[in-house]
C-alpha positions in Angstrom: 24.8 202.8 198.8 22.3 205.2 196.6 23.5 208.4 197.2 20.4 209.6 196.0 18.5 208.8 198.7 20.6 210.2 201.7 21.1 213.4 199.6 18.8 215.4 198.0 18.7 219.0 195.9 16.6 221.8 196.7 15.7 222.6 193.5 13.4 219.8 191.5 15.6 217.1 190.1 17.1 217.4 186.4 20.1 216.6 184.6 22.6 218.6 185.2 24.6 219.5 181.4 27.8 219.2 180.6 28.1 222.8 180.7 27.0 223.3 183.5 29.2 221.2 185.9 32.2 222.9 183.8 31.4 226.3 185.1 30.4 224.8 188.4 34.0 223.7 188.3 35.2 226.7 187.8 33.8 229.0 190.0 35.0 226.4 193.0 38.2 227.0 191.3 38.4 230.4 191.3 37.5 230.3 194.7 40.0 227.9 195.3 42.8 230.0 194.2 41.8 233.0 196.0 43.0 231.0 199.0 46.7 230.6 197.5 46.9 233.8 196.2 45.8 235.1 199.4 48.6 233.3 201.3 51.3 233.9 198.9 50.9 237.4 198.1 50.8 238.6 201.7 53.9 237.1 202.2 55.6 238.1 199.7 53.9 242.0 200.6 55.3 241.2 204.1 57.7 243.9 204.3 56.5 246.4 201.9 53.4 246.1 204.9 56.1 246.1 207.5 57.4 249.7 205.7 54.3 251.3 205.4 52.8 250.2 208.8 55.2 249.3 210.8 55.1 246.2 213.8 56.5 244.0 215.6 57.8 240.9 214.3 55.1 239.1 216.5 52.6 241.1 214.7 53.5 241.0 211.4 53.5 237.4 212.0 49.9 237.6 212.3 49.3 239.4 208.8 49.7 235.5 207.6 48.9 233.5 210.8 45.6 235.2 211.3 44.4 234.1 207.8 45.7 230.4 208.5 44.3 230.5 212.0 40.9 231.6 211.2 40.9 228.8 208.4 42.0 226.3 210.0 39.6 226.8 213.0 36.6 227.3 211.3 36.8 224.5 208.5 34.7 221.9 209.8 31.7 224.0 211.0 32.0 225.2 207.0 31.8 221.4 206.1 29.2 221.0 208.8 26.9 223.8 207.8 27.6 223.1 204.2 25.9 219.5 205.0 22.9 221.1 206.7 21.9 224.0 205.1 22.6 223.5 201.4 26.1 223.7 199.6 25.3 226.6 197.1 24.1 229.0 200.4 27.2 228.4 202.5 29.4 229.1 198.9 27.6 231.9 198.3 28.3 233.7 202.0 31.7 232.7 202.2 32.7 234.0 198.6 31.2 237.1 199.6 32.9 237.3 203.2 36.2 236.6 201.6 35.4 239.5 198.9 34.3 241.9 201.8 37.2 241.2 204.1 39.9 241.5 201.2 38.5 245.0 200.7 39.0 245.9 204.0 42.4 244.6 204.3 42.8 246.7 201.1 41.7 249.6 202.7 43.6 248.8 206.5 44.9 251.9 208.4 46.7 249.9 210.7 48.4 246.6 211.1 45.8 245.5 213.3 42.7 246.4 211.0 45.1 244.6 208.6 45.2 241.5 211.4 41.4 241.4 212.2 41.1 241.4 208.1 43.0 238.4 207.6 40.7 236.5 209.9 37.9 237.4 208.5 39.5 236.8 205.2 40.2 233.4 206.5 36.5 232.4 207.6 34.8 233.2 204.7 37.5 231.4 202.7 36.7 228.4 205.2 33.0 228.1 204.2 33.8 228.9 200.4 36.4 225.6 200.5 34.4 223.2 202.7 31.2 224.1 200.3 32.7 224.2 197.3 34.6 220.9 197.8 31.0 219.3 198.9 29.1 220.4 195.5 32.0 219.2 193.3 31.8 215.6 195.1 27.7 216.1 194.4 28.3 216.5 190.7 31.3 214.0 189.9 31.3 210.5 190.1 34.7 208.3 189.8 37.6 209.4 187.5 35.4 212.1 186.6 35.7 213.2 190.1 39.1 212.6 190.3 39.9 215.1 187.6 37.9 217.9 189.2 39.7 217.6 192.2 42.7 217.1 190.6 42.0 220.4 188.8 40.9 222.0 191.7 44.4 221.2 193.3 46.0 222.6 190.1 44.4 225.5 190.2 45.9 225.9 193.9 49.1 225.9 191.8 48.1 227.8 189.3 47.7 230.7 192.6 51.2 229.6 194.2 53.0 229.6 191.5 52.2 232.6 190.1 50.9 234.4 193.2 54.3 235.9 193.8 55.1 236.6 190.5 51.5 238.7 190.8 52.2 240.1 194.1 55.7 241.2 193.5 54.8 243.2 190.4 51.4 244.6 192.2 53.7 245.8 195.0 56.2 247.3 192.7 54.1 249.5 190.7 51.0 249.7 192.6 51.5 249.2 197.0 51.0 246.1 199.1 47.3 247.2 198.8 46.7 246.3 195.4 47.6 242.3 196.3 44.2 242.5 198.7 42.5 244.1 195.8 43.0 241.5 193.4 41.8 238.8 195.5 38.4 240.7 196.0 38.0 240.6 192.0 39.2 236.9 191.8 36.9 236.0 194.6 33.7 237.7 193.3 33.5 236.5 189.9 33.8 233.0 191.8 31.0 234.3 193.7 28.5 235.0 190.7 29.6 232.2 188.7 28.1 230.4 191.5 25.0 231.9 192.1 24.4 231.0 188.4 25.2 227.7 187.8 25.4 225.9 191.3 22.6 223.7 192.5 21.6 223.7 196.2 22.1 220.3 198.1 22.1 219.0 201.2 22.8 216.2 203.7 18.7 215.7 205.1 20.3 213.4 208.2 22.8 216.3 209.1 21.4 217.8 212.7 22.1 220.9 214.2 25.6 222.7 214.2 27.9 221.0 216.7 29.0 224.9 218.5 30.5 223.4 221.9 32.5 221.6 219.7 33.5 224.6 217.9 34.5 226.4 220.3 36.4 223.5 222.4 38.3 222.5 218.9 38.9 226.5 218.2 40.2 227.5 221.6 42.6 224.4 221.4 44.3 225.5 217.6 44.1 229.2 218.9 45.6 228.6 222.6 48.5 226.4 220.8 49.0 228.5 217.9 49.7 232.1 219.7 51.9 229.7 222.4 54.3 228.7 219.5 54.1 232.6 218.2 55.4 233.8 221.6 58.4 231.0 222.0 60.8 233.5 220.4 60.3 236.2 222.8 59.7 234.3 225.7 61.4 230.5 225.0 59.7 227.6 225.4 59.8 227.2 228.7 58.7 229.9 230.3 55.5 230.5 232.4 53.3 232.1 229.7 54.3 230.0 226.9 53.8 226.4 229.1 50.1 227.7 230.7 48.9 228.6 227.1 50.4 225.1 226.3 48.8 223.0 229.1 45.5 225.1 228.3 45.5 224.2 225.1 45.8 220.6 226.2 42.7 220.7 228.2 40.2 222.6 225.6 41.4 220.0 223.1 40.7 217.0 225.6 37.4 218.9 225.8 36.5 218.9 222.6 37.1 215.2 222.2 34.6 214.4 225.0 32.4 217.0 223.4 32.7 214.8 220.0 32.7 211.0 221.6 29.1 212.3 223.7 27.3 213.7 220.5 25.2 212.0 218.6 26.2 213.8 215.1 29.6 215.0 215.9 31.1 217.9 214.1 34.3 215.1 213.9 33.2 211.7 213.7 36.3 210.3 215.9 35.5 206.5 214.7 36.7 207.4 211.4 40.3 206.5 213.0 39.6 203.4 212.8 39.8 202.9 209.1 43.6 203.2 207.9 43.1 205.3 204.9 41.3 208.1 206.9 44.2 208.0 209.3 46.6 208.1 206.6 44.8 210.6 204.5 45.3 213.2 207.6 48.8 212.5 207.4 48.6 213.7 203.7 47.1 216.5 204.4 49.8 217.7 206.6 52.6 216.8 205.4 53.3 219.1 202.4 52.9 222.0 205.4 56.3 221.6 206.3 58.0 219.9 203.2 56.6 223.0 200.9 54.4 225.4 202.4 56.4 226.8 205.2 59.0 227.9 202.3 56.5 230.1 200.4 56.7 232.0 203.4 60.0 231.5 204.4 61.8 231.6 200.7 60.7 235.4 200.2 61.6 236.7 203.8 65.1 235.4 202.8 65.2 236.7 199.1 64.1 240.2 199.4 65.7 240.6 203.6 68.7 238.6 203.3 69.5 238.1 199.6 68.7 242.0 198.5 66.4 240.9 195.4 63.8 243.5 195.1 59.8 241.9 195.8 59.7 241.3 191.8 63.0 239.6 190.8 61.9 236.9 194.6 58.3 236.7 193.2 60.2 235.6 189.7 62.2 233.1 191.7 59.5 231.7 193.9 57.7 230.5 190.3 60.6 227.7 190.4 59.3 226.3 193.6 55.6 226.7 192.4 55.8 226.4 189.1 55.5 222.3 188.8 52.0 222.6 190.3 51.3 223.9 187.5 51.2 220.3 185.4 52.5 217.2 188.5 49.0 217.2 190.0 47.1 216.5 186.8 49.9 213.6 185.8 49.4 212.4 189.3 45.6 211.7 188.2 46.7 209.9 185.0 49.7 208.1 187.0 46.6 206.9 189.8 44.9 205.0 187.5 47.7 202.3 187.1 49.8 203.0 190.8 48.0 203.3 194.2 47.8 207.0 195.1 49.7 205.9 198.7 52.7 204.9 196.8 52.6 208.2 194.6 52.0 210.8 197.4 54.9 208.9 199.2 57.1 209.2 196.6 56.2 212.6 196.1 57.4 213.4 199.4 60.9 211.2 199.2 61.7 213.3 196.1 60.7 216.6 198.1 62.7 215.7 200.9 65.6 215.4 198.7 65.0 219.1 197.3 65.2 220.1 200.9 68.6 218.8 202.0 69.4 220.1 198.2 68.1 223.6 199.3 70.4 223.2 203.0 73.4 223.6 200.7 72.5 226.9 198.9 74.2 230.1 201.3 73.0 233.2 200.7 75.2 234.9 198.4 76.0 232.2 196.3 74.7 231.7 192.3 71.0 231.5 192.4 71.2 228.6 189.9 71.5 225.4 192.3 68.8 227.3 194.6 66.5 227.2 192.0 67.2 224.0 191.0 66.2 222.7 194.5 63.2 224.5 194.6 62.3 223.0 191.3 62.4 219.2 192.8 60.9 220.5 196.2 58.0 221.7 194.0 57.9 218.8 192.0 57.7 216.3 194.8 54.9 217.9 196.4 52.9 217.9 193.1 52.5 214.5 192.8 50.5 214.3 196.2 48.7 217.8 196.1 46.8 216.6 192.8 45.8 213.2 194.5 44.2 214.8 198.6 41.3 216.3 197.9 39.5 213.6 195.7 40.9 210.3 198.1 39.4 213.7 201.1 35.9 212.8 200.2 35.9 209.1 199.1 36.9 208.0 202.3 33.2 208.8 203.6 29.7 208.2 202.3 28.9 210.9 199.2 26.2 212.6 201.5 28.7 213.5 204.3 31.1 214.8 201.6 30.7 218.6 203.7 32.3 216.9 206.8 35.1 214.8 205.1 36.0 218.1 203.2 35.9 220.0 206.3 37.9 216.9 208.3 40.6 217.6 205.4 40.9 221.2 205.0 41.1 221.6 208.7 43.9 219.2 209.0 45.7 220.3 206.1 44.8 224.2 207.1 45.9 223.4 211.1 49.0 221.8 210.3 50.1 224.7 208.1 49.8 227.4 210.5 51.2 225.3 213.2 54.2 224.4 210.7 54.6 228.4 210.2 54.4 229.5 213.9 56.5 226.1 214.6 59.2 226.4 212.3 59.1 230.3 212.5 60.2 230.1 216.0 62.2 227.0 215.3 65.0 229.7 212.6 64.9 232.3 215.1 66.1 230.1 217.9 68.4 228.5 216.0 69.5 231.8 214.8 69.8 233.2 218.1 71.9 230.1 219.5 74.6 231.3 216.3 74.6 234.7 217.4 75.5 233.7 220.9 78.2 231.0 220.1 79.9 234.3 217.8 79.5 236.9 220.3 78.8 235.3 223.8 79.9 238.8 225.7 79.0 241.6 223.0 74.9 241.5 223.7 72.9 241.1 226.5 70.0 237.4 226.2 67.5 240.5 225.6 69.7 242.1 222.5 70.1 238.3 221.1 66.4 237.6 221.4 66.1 240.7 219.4 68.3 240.6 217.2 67.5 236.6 215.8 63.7 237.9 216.0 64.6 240.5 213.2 67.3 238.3 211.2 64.6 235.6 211.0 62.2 238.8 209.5 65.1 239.3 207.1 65.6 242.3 208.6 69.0 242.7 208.8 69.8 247.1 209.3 67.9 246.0 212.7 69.6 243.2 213.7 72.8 245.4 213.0 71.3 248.0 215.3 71.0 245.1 218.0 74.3 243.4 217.8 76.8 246.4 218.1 80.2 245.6 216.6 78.9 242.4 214.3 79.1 243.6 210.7 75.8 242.4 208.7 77.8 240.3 206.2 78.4 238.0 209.7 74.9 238.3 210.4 74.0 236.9 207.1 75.9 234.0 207.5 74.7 232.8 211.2 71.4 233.6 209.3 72.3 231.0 206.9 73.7 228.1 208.9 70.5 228.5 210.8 68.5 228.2 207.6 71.0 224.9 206.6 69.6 223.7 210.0 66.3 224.5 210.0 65.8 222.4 206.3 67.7 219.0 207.7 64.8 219.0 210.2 62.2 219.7 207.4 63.7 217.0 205.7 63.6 214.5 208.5 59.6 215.6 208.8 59.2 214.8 205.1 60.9 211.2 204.8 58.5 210.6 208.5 55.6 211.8 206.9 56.9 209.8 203.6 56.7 206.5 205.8 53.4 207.1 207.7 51.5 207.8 203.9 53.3 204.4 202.7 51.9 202.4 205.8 48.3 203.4 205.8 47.7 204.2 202.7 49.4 201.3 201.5 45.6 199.0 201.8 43.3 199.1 199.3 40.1 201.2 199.5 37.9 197.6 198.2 39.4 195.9 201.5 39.0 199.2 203.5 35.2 199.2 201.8 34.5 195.6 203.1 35.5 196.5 206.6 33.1 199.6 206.4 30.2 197.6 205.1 31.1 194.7 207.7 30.6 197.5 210.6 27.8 199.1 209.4 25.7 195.4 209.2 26.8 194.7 212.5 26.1 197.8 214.4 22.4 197.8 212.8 22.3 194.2 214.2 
C-alpha cells in the first residue's frame, strides 16, 4: 500500500536530506534516553531521597512506580494523538512536560511533590516516545528503518548503562537533586533539536481521541498496580488488596467493550489475530522481569545490603548495562540473515541463564562472579532490545505507526511497572516467610511485616530495630536466600517468555502479510 496517500505532512512536500533525518534521529534519541536515565538514576538516588525526605517504604516505592505508572497509562493516547494531530506537535509538548516536571522534581520539598513529579515526568515522557517513535517510522524505510530503531534502542543503553554510573557520582558530589536536573538538560536540547529539524505528519483517517477508553484502560493499570504495591502490608488476600483486584478486573473488561464498540479504537483488539502482533507484546514484556526489575533491585541490594557507597553500585550496575551499549546494533546486522523471533528468543535463554547465575552470588561474597552474571544477563537482553521497536511498527500499516508505537510502549511500559510492584512484593514476602521460619516467637506478624518491608528497601539498621535479638549479619542472609529465590522465579518467567517469542514469532512476516491482505479484500467485499 502507498503510504503516501494515507499519510500526509503539514508542511508542502520536499525531500527530506540526509542531514536532516540524522538529527531527526537524534533528537528522538535524546529523548529516548531521558526515559532510561530517568528510571535508573532515581533508583539508584532511592535512599539518598529516602535520607533527605524521609517515607515509607510504600511511598518511596512510588518515587519509581509513579513514573512507570504514568507511562504506562498514558502511552497509547500519546500514539493516538500523535496519529491525529501531527507527530512533531505531540513531540514538542511532551519534551517540554518532561523538561518541566524534572525541574520540579529537582526542586521537590517533599516526597510527595517528588511523587506527583514523577507522574508528570512520566506523561510527558509518554507523548515524547509514542511521537517520536511515529516520525522515525515516517522518515525510514526498510533496513534503514531498522537501524534507527535499532539506534534508538541503543541509545536506551547508552542511558542504563551509564545512568547509574551518572547518578551515583551526581549524588555523591552534588544531592539526589542534581539526577532530576540533568534529565531536564538532556530532555530540552531533544526538545529544540526537534522543533528544528522535525517535519509535522499525520494519520488524515485518525478520528477523535478514544477518552472512555482512556480512562477504562487507565483505571484498570492504576487499580492493579497500587493492589500489588499494598500486598506487603496487607497480603494478598486481604479485603483491600482483593476489592482493588476484582475492580481492576471490571474497568479492564470495560475498556475492552469500550474498544470492540468503537469505530477507531484507541486499541485495535483484531490485531490479535495476527501471530507476530501477539508475539511482539510478549517481547515487549519480557525483558521487564528478566532485566529491568534488577536495575532497580541490583542497587537497593548494593548500597543497603552490600555497604558499596551510591558510586562504587552505580560502577557495578555498568556490568549489567553495559552490553547495551553494542548487542542491539549486532542484533540488526545478525536480523538480516536469522529471523528476529529466533534471536530475541535466544536472547532471553542466554538471560535466563545469567539469572540462575546471579541466584548463586550471597551478599558478602567476591563481587567477581556477580558481575560476571550480570554481564550475560545484560547481554541476553541485548539481542532482543535492539530488534522491538522496528518489528513495533512493521506489524501495522506505516500510517498507523502512532498506535502500534503506543500499542508497544504501553505493553512494554505496563509490564514493567507491574514486574516492579510484582516482584517487589514478591522479595519481601519471601523475606518475611525467612524471618518467621528463624524466629517464629521473637516478633509479632506486625514486627515481621515490618521488618521484610525494610530488608527488601535494603534497609537493614531498621529491620534490626524490628527484629529485637536478630543480629544484622542474620538479616543479611534471610535477605539473601530470599533474593536466591526470588531469581529462580525470574528465571522460570524468562525461559516462558523464551518459548512464547519462539512460537509466534517463529512465522514469517511475507505469510503474516498474505493473511493481512487476504482479510482486508474480503472485508471490503
Amino acid at each position: 500500500m502507498n503510504s503516501s496517500l494515507h499519510d500526509i505532512d503539514v508542511v508542502p512536500p520536499r525531500a527530506t536530506r540526509a542531514g536532516e533525518k540524522r538529527l531527526i534521529l537524534g533528537a528522538v534519541c535524546l529523548a529516548g534516553l531521558s526515559m532510561p536515565l530517568s528510571f535508573t538514576g532515581p533508583a539508584l538516588a532511592l535512599p539518598a531521597i529516602a535520607g533527605v525526605l524521609g517515607g515509607s517504604p510504600l511511598a518511596l516505592a512510588w518515587v519509581t512506580n509513579a513514573f512507570m505508572l504514568a507511562f504506562g497509562s498514558c502511552l497509547l493516547v500519546a500514539g493516538t494523538l500523535a496519529d491525529r494531530y501531527g507527530r512533531k506537535r505531540v513531540f514538542l509538548c511532551g519534551t517540554l512536560a518532561f523538561a518541566l516536571s524534572s525541574m520540579l522534581a529537582a526542586l521537590a520539598p517533599s516526597l510527595i511533590a517528588v511523587d506527583l513529579a514523577r507522574a508528570a515526568q512520566g506523561i510527558g515522557g509518554a507523548a515524547a516516545l509514542s511521537a517520536g517513535a511515529a516520525a522515525l517510522a515516517q522518515e525510514f524505510e526498510g533496513d534503514a528503518r531498522t537501524r534507527a530503531f535499532s539506534l534508538l534502542g541503543t541509545t536506551f543503553g547508552v542511558g542504563l548503562a551509564f545512568g547509574p554510573v551518572v547518578a551515583g557520582a551526581l549524588v555523591a558530589h552534588f544531592g539526589w537533586r542534581s539526577v532530576f536536573a540533568m534529565v531536564t538538560v538532556v530532555t530540552t536540547i531533544a526538545s529544540g533539536l526537534g522543533a528544528k529539524c522535525m517535519r509535522e505528519t499525520r494519520d488524515p483517517l485518525a478520528s477523535s481521541v478514544d477518552w472512555l477508553g482512556a480512562a477504562t484502560f487507565t483505571c484498570s493499570l492504576a487499580l492493579f498496580t497500587y493492589a500489588v504495591l499494598r500486598v506487603p502490608d496487607a497480603g494478598w488476600t486481604s479485603r483491600p488488596v482483593l476489592s482493588l483486584l476484582a475492580a481492576s478486573a471490571v474497568a479492564g473488561a470495560a475498556f475492552v467493550i469500550v474498544e470492540l464498540r468503537s469505530t477507531r479504537p484507541m486499541l485495535e483488539l483484531t490485531l490479535l489475530r495476527y501471530p507476530r502482533f501477539v508475539g511482539v507484546q510478549f517481547l515487549a514484556a519480557a525483558p521487564a522481569y528478566s532485566y529491568v526489575v534488577l536495575l532497580v533491585l541490583l542497587p537497593v541490594r548494593l548500597i543497603g545490603i552490600e555497604g558499596f557507597d551510591s558510586v562504587a553500585a552505580g560502577r557495578m550496575m555498568f556490568a549489567l548495562s553495559a552490553p547495551m551499549l553494542v548487542v542491539p546494533l549486532l542484533a540488526a546486522r545478525l536480523a538480516r540473515t536469522i529471523a528476529p523471533g529466533v534471536i530475541a528468543g535466544l536472547g532471553l535463554l542466554l538471560c535466563a541463564c545469567g539469572q540462575l547465575w546471579l541466584a548463586q552470588c550471597a551478599p558478602g561474597q567476591p563481587v567477581g562472579n556477580l558481575l560476571l552474571a550480570m554481564a550475560v544477563i545484560g547481554t541476553g537482553v541485548g539481542l532482543p532490545w535492539g530488534l522491538m521497536d522496528a518489528l513495533a511498527v512493521s506489524v501495522v500499516p506505516k500510517e498507523r505507526a502512532g498506535m502500534a508505537a503506543g500499542i508497544f510502549n504501553t505493553t512494554r511500559v505496563a509490564g514493567e511497572g507491574i514486574a516492579l510492584a510484582v516482584v517487589a512484593a514478591l522479595l519481601a514476602s519471601l523475606t518475611e516467610s525467612n524471618l518467621r521460619g528463624a524466629s517464629p516467637r521473637a516478633a509479632s506478624d506486625a514486627a515481621l511485616a515490618h521488618a521484610a518491608n525494610r530488608l527488601a528497601m535494603g534497609d537493614v539498621p531498621a529491620a534490626v530495630a524490628w527484629m529485637h535479638g536478630v543480629a544484622s549479619r542474620d538479616l543479611i542472609h534471610f535477605y539473601g536466600l530470599a533474593f536466591h529465590s526470588l531469581l529462580h522465579v525470574l528465571a522460570a518467567v524468562t525461559v516462558l517468555s523464551a518459548l512464547l517469542v519462539f512460537g509466534f514469532l517463529g512465522r514469517t512476516a511475507v505469510h503474516e502479510d498474505q493473511e493481512r491482505t487476504k482479510s482486508q479484500m474480503s472485508a471490503c467485499n
